[in-house]
C-alpha positions as CSV (number, residue, x, y, z in Angstrom):
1,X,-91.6,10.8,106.7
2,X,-90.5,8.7,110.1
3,X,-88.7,6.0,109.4
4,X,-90.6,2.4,109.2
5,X,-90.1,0.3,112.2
6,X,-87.8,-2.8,112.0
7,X,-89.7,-6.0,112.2
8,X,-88.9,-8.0,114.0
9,X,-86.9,-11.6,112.9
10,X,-88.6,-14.8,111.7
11,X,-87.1,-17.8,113.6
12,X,-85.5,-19.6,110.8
13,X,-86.4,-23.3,110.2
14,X,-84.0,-26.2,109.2
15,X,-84.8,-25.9,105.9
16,X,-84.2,-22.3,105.3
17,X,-80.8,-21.2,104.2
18,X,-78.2,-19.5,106.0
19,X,-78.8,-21.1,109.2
20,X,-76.8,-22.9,111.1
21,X,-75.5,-26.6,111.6
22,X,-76.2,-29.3,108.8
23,X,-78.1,-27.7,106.5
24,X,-75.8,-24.6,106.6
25,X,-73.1,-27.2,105.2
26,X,-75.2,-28.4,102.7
27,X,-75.5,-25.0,101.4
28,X,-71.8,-24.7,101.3
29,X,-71.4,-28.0,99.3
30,X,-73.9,-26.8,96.8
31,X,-72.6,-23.3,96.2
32,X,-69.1,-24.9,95.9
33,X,-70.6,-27.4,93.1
34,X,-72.5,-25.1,91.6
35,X,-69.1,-22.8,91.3
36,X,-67.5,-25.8,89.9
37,X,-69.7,-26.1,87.1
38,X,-70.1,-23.0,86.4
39,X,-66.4,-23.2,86.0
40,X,-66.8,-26.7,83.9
41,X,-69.4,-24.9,81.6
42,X,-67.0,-21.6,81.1
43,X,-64.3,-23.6,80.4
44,X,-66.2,-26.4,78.2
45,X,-67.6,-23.4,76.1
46,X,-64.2,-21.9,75.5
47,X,-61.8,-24.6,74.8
48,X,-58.0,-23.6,73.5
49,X,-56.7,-25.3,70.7
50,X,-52.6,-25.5,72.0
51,X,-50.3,-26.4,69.2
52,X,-46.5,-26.9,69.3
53,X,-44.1,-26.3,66.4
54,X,-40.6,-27.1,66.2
55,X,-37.9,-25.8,63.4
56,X,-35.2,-27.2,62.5
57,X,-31.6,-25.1,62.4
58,X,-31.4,-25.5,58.4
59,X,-35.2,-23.9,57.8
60,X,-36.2,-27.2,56.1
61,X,-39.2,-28.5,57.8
62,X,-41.1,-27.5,60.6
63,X,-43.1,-30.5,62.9
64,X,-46.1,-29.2,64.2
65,X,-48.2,-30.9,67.5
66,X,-51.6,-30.2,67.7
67,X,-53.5,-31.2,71.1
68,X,-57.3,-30.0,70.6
69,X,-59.6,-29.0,73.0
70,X,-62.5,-31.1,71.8
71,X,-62.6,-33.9,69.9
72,X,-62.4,-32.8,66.3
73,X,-63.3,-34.5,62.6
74,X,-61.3,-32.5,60.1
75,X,-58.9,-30.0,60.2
76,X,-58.0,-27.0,57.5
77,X,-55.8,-24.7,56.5
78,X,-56.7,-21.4,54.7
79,X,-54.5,-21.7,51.7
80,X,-56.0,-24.5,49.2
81,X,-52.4,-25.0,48.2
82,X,-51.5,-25.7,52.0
83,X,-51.6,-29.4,51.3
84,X,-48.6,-29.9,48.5
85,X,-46.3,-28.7,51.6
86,X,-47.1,-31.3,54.1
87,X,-44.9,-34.5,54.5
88,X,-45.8,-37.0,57.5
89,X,-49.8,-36.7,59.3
90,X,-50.9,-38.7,61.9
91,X,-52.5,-39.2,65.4
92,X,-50.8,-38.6,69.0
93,X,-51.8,-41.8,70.7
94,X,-52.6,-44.3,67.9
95,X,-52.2,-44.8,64.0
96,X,-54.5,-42.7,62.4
97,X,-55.7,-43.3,58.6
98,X,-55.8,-39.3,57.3
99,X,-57.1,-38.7,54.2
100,X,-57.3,-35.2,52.1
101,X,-60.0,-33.7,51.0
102,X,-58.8,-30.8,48.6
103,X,-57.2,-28.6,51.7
104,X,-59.0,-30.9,54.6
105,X,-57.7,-33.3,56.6
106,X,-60.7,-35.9,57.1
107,X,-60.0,-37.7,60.5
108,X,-61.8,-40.8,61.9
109,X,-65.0,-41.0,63.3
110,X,-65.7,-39.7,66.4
111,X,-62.4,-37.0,65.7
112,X,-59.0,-37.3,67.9
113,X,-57.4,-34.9,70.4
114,X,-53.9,-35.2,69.1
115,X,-52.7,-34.4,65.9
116,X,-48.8,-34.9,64.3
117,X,-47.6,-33.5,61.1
118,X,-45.0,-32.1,59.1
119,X,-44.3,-29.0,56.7
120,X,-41.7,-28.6,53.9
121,X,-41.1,-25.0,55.5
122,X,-38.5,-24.5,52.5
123,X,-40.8,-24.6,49.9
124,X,-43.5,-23.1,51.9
125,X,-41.2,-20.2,52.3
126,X,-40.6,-19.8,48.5
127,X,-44.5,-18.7,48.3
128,X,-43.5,-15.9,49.9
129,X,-43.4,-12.5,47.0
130,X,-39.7,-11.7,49.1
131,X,-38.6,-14.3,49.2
132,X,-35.7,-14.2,46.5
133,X,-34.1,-11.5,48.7
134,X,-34.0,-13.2,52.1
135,X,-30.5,-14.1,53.2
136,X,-30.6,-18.4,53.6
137,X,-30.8,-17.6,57.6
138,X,-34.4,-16.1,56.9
139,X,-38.1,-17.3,55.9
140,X,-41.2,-15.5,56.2
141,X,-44.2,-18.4,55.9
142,X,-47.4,-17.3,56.5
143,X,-49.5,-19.9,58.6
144,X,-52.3,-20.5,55.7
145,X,-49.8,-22.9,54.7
146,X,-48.9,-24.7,58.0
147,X,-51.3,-23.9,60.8
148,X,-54.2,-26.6,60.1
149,X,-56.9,-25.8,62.4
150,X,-60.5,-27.6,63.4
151,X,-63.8,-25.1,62.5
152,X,-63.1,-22.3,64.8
153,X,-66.2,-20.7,66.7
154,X,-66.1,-16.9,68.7
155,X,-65.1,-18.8,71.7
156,X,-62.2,-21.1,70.8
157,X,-58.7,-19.5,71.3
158,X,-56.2,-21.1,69.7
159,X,-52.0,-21.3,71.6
160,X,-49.6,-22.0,69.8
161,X,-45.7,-22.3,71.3
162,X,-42.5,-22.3,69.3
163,X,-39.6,-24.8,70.1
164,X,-36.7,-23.1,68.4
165,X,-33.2,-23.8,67.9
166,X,-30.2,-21.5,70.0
167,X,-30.0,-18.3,67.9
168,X,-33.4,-18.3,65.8
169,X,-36.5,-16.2,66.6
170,X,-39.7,-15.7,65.4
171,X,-41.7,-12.7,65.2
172,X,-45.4,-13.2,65.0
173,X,-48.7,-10.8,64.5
174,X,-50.3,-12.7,67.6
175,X,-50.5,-11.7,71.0
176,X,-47.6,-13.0,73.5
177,X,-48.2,-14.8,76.2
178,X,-44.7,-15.3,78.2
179,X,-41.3,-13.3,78.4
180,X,-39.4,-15.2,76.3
181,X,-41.6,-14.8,72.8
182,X,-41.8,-18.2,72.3
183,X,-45.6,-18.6,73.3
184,X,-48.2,-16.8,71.1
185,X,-52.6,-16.9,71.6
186,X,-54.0,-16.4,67.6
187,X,-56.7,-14.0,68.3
188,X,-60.3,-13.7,66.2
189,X,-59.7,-10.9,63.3
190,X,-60.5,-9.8,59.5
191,X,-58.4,-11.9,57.7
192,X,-57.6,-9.5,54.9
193,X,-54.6,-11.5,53.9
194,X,-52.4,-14.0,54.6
195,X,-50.0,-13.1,57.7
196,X,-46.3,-13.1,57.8
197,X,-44.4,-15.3,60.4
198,X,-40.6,-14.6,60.1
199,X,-38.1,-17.4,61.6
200,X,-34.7,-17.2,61.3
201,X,-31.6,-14.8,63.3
202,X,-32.8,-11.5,62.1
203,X,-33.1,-8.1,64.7
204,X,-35.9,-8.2,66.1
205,X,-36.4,-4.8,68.7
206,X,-39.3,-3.8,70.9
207,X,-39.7,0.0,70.5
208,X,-41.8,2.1,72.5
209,X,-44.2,4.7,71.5
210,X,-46.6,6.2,73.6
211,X,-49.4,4.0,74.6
212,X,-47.7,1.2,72.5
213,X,-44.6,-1.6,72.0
214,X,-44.1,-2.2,68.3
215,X,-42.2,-5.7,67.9
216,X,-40.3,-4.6,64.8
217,X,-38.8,-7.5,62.6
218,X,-36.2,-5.9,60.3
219,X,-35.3,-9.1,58.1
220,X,-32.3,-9.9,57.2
221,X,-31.5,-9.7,53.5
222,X,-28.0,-9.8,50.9
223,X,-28.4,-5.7,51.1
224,X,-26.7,-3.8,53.7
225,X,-28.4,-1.1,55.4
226,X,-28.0,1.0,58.7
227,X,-30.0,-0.8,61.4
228,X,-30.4,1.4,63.9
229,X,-31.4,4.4,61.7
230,X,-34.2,1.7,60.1
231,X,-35.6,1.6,64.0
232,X,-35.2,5.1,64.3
233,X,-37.5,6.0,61.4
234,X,-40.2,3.2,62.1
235,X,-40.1,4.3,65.8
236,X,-40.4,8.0,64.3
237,X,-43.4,7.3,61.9
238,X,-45.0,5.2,64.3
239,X,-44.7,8.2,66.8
240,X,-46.5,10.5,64.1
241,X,-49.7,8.5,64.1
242,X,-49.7,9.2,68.3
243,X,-49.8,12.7,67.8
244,X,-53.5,12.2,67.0
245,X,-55.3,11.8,69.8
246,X,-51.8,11.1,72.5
247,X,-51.1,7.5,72.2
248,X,-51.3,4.7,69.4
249,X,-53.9,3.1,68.5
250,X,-52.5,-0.6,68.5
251,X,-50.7,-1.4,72.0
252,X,-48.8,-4.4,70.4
253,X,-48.6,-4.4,66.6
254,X,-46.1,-6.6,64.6
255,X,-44.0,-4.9,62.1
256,X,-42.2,-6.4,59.6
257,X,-39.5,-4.1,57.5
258,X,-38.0,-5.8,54.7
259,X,-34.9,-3.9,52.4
260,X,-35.3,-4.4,48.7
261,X,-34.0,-3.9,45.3
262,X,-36.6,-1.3,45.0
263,X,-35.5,-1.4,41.1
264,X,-37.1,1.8,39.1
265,X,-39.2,3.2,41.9
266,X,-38.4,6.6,43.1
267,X,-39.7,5.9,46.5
268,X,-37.6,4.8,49.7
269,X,-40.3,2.9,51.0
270,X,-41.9,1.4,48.0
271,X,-44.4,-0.6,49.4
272,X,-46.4,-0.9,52.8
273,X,-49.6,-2.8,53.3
274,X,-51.6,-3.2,57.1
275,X,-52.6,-7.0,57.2
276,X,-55.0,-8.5,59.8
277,X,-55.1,-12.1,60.4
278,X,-54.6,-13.0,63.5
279,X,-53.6,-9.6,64.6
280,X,-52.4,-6.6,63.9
281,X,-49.3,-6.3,61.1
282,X,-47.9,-3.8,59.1
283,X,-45.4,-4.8,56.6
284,X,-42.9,-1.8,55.3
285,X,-40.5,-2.4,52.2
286,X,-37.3,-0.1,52.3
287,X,-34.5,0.7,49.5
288,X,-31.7,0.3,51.2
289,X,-29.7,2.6,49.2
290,X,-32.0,5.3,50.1
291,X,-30.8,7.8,52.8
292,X,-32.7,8.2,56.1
293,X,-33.6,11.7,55.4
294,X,-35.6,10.0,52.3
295,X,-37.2,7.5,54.5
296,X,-38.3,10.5,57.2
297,X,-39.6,12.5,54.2
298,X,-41.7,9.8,52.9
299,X,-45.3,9.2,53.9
300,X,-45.5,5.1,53.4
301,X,-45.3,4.0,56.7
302,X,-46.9,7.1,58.4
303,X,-50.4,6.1,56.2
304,X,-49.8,2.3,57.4
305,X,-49.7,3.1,61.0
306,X,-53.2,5.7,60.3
307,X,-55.0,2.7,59.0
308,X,-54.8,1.4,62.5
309,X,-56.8,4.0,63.9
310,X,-60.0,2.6,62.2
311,X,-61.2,-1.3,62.1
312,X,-61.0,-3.3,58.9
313,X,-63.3,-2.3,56.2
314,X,-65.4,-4.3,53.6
315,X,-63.6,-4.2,50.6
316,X,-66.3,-1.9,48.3
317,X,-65.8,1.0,51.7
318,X,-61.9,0.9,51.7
319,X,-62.7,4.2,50.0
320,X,-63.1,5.7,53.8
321,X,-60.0,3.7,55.4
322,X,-57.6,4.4,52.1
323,X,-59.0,8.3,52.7
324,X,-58.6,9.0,56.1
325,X,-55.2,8.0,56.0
326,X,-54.3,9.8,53.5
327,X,-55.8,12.5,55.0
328,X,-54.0,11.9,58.6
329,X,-50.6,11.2,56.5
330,X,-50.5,14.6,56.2
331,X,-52.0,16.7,59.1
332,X,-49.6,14.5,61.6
333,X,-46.7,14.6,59.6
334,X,-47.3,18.7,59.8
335,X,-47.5,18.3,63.5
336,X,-44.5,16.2,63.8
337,X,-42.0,18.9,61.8
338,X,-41.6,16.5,58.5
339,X,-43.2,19.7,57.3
340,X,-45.0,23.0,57.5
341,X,-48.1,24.0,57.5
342,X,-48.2,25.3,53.8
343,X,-46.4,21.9,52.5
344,X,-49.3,20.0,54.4
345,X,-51.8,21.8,53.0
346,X,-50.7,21.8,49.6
347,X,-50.2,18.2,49.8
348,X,-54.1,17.8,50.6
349,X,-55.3,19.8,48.2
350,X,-53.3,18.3,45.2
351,X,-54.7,15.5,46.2
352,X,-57.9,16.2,46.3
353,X,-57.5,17.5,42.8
354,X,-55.8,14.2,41.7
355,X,-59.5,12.5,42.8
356,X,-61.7,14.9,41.6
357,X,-60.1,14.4,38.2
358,X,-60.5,10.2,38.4
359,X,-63.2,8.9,36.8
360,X,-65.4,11.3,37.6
361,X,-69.0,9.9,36.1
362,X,-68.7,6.9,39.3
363,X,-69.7,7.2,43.1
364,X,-66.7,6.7,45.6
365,X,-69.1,3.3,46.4
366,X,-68.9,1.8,42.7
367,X,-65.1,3.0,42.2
368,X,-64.0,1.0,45.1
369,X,-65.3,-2.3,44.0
370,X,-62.0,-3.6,42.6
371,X,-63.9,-3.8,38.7
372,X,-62.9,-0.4,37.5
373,X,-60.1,0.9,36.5
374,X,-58.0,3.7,36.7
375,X,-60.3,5.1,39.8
376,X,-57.4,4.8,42.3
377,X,-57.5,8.3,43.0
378,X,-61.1,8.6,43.8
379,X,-60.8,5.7,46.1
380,X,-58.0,7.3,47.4
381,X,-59.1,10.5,48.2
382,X,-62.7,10.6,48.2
383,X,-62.8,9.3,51.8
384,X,-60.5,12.2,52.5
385,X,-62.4,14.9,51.9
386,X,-65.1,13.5,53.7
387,X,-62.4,13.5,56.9
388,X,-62.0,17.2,56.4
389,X,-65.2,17.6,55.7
390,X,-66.2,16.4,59.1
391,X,-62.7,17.2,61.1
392,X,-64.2,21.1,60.3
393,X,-67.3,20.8,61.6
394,X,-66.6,18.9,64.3
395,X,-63.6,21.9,65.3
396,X,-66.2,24.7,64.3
397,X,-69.5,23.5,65.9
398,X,-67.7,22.6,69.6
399,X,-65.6,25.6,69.7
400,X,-62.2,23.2,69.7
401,X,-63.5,20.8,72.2
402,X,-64.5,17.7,69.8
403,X,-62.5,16.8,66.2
404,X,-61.8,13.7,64.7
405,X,-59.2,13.0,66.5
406,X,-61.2,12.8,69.9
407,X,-63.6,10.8,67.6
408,X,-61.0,8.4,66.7
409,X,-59.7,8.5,70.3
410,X,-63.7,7.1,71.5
411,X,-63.6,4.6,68.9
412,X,-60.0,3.4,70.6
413,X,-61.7,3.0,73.4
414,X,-64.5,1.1,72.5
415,X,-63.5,-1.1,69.8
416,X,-60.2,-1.5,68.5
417,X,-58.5,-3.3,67.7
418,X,-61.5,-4.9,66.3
419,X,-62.2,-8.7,65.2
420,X,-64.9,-8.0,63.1
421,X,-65.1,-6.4,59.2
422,X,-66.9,-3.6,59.7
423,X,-69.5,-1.8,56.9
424,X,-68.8,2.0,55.7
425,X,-72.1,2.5,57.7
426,X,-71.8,0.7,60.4
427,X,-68.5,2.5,61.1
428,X,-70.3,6.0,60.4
429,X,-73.1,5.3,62.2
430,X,-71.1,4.3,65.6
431,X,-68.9,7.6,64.7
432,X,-72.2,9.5,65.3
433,X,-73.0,7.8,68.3
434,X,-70.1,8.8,69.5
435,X,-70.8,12.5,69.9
436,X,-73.7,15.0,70.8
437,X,-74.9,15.6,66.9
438,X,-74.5,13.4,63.6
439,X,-72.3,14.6,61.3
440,X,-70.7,10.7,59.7
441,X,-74.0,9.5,58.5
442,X,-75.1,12.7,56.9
443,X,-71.7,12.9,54.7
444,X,-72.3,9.0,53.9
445,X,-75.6,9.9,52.4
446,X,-74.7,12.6,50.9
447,X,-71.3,11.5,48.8
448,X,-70.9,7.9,49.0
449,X,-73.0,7.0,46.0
450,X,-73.1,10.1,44.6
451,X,-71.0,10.8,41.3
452,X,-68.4,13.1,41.1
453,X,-66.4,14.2,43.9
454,X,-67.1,16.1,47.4
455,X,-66.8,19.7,46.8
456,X,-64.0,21.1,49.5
457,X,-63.7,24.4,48.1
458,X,-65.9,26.2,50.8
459,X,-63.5,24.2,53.5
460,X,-60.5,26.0,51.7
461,X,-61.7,29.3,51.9
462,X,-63.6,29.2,55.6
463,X,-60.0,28.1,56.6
464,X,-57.9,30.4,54.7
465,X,-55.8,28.5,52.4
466,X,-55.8,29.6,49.0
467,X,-53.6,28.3,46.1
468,X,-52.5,29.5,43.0
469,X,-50.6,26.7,40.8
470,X,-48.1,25.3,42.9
471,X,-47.9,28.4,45.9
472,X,-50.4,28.1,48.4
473,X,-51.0,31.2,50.9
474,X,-52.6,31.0,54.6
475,X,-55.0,34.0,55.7
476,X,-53.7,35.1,58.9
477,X,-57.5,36.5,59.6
478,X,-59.5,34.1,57.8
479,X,-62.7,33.1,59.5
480,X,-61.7,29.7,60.7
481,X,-58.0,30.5,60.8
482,X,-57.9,29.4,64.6
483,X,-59.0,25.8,63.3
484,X,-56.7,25.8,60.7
485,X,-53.6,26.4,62.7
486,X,-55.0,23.6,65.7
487,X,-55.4,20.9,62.6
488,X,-51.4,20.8,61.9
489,X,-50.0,21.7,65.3
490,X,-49.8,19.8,68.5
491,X,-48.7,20.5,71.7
492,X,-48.4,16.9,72.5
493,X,-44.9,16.2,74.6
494,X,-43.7,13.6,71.7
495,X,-44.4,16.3,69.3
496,X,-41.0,16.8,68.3
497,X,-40.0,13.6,68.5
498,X,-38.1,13.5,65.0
499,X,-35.8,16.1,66.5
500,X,-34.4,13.7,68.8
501,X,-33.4,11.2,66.1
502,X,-29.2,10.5,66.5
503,X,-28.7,9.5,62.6
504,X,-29.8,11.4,60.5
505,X,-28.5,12.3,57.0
């Protein structure tokens, strides 16, 4: 086809744009104040909320200044007992008559920009389950019981910047906003429980793993332990969880390790929990008088760290989140060298067992609802079989190419970490759109309110892995043998990263 042939130019008239002389600077002026309030609107439709707290040297109260965005008519906190903890309230610029409303402040008509209060930060601290075992130079307070806070909508952020005394830090779950960790933005999240903020002169270390910076609190408590082997087996379990898909899945998580009088448990880490609110935390408690080899061989803080690989979960599917790390515990603990291939195996399948066994007349759906007893197995572990379950066809059906780790690695990418509480099938279904075919949806349909168990013998014999009692043999020429042997090795450059550790018992 020839080419059309240019017409030619209309003579612009004054009143066109883009010409010339007066009415070109009229155009100017207009686009610069319509840029303006543009600018006005994005800024008027995302005000930030910036608050100022100063503690005193002692740990005895903490004065908090609260300049709003907006004019604002109440404020709240999250815990109802917030309120027996607060001393002095009242306005910036002008005496303010507050009164409380079970845990609201009601504030004049027609609100105020500038709020003053105090907080009995010693007796807000005693609230805390640990806090008997905190040396006097320590106090973990979460902010439901001293951040109060106007209705917050998807657009408010809320800054909040720390005036401490020489020596004291504070480690927060929020996202940092200058070099010296004084100046925090509270971001939008789950809030599955109440956050940790730690003040006091405790170590406080900013470890690298790939992809990621934990900001590890280790607290200072009356029990000695070995500092530097502590960071060495957080950085080291932390590292495990990277050996998923390259990199982990939180570029700036708080963690918060805490040394107790672990009394009768036979653990090293006796407890860990993953709390959003605010962020990202995950909260480790460690015997002190447990060696480091103990900590390395136990699996606490490497299923902490998986849970990060998938969003927050509605209570009745924590099933799926409590079974997938459970299930990654033990394939990436394989791959890092805390054990072979047999150990991880056997691990998985005992298991397994240990659900199918657990109330076995209820759905993995009905024994997650928090009503039933002694179905902590089958919440447990039902959610990992279905990560097997799918891990193997995934492997099979792509020749290699696609797992659930890439999986994972596409929902990193898209969506986490999240600030929403996702649905079992709502995290499925975006798992499926994810790759070529459905294979999440179909296993949610299948199992999740279905009683019983998922049956994962054909998996065990397709792969290879047989047990008898407590031996468990591998197939060299099983059918999917090749899968097996990809699920619990890596040739990931941090692979080996345990071998590098200096102390060591």
């Amino acid at each position: 086809m020839w080419p059309l042939p240019h017409a030619a130019p209309k003579p612009a008239r004054e009143s066109e744009p883009g010409v010339s002389g007066t009415t070109g600077r009229t155009t100017a002026i207009l686009a610069i104040l319509q840029a303006l309030c543009c600018s006005f609107r994005a800024e008027a439709a995302a005000p930030a909320h910036r608050y100022t707290v100063s503690v005193d040297g002692s740990l005895q109260w903490l004065q908090v200044e609260a300049r709003f965005g907006h004019a604002v008519d109440s404020v709240t906190a999250r815990s109802r007992g917030a309120s027996r903890f607060l001393g002095e309230v009242q306005g910036c610029e002008r005496e303010t008559s507050i009164r409380m409303r079970n845990r609201r402040m009601m504030l004049p008509d027609g609100g105020i920009r500038c709020l003053r209060y105090t907080v009995d930060l010693d007796r807000a601290g005693s609230e805390n389950r640990n806090a008997r075992y905190l040396s006097p130079q320590n106090a973990i307070v979460s902010p439901s019981y001293w951040l109060w806070r106007p209705e917050l909508f998807d657009d408010t952020t809320i800054e909040i910047e720390f005036s401490l005394p020489d020596g004291m830090s504070v480690s927060v779950p929020w996202r940092q906003l200058d070099d010296a960790g004084r100046r925090f933005q509270v971001g939008r999240s789950p809030e599955s429980a109440y956050a940790p903020v730690v003040f006091g002169d405790f170590d406080f270390r900013e470890l690298e793993v790939p992809g990621a910076t934990l900001r590890v609190a280790l607290i200072d408590t009356r029990a000695a332990i070995d500092n530097d082997a502590v960071m060495d087996w957080v950085q080291a379990t932390a590292n495990d969880v990277s050996l998923a898909y390259g990199y982990f899945p939180n570029p700036s998580p708080q963690v918060v390790v805490i040394p107790v009088d672990a009394g009768r448990s036979a653990s090293p880490v006796p407890f860990g929990r993953v709390v959003r609110d605010g962020g990202e935390t995950v909260e480790l408690y460690v015997d002190p008088s447990r060696p480091q080899r103990a900590r390395l061989d136990d699996w606490t803080a490497t299923h902490e760290f998986s849970h990060m690989m998938l969003p927050y979960l509605h209570r009745e599917h924590h099933w799926i989140s409590e079974g997938f790390a459970q299930y990654y515990q033990n394939i990436l603990m394989a791959r890092a060298g805390a054990h072979d291939e047999e150990a991880a195996w056997a691990k998985i399948h005992a298991g397994l067992e240990r659900g199918r066994d657990s109330r076995p007349e209820l759905s993995p759906n009905q024994a997650a609802t928090g009503s039933v007893r002694s179905a902590r197995m089958k919440v447990y572990w039902s959610g990992a079989a279905l990560a097997l379950m799918a891990d193997v066809t995934l492997r099979e059906r792509s020749g290699g190419k696609e797992s659930l780790d890439t999986v994972l690695q596409r929902l990193q990418a898209c969506c986490l970490p999240s600030p929403d509480t996702w649905t079992g099938p709502g995290l499925f279904q975006k798992l499926d759109s994810l790759i070529a075919e459905p294979v999440f949806t179909l296993l949610y349909r299948r199992y999740a309110d279905t009683a019983g168990f998922p049956d994962t013998s054909e998996y065990f014999e397709r792969l290879g892995i047989r047990f008898d009692e407590d031996r468990v043999t591998l197939r060299r020429h099983a059918e999917l043998a090749d899968i097996r042997s990809a699920m619990t090795r890596t040739d990931m450059p941090n692979a080996r990263w345990r071998d590098r550790l200096a102390t060591v018992d």
